[in-house]
C-alpha positions in Angstrom: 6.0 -28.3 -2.5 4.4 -24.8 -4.1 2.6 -27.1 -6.4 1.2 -29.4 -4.0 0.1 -26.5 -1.8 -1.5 -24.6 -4.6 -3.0 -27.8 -6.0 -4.7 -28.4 -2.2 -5.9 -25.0 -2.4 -7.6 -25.3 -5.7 -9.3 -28.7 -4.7 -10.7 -27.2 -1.6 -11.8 -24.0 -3.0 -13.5 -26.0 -5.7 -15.3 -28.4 -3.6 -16.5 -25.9 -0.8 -18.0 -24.1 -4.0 -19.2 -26.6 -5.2 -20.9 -28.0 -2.1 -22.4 -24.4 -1.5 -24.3 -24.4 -4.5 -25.2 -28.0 -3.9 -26.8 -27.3 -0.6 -28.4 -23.6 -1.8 -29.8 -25.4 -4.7 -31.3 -28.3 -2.5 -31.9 -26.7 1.2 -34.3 -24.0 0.8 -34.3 -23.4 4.5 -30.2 -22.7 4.1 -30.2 -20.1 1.6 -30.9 -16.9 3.7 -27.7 -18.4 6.0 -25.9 -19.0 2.5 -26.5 -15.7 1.5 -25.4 -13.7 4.7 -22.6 -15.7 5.1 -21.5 -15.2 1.5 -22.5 -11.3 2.0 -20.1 -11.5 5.1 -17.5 -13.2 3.1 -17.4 -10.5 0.5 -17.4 -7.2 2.8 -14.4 -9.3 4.5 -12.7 -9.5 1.2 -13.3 -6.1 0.1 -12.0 -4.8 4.0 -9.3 -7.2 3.1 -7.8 -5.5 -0.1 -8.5 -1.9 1.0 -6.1 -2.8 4.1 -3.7 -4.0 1.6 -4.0 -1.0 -0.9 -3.6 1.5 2.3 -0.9 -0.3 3.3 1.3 -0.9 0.3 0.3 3.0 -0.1 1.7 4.0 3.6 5.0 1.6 2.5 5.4 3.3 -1.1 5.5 7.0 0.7 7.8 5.7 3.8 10.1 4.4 1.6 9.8 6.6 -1.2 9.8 10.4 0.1 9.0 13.4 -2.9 11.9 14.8 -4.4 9.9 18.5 -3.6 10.1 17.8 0.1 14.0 17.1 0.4 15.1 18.9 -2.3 13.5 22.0 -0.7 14.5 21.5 3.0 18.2 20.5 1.6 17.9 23.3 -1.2 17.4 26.3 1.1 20.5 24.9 3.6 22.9 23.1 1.4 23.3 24.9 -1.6 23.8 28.4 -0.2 26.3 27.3 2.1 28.1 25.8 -0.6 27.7 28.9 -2.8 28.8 31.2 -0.2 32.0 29.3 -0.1 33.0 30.7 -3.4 32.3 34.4 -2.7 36.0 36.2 -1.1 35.0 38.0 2.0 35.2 41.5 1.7 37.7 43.7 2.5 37.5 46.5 5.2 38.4 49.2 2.8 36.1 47.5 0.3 33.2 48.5 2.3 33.9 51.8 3.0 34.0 52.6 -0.2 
């Protein structure tokens, strides 16, 4: 099934290519059309695959946070409460003294 979809694809890219140049080579009065249309076609690519670099861009940092940022706002809680654990509290006497 892929291959019969990809095969379509190919035919029908390659025949509306070729039937472009056909026409711009043979219909002088088409070619300013031809060439805005093909001038459209392109900034709509380019638009195209900037969209998808932002996007895969915004995906990669949703689903991907920095170490710096979590490590930091877990590092500054966490680690002290743990360490604090381990300390004895003080004695009344202890503190007198």
């Amino acid at each position: 099934m892929f291959t019969l979809v990809t095969l379509l694809s190919s035919i029908f890219f390659i025949g509306l290519t070729g039937w472009t140049i056909t026409t711009y080579l043979t219909k002088e009065d088409s070619q300013k059309l031809i060439q805005e249309e093909l001038g459209n076609l392109f900034e709509i690519t380019k638009m195209f695959f900037v969209s998808v670099k932002s996007l895969i861009q915004l995906l990669s940092k949703a689903s991907f946070p920095s170490n710096s940022d979590e490590s930091t706002s877990s590092d500054s809680t966490g680690i002290d409460d743990q360490l604090l654990k381990f300390v004895p509290p003080m004695a009344e006497e202890d503190k007198a003294a």
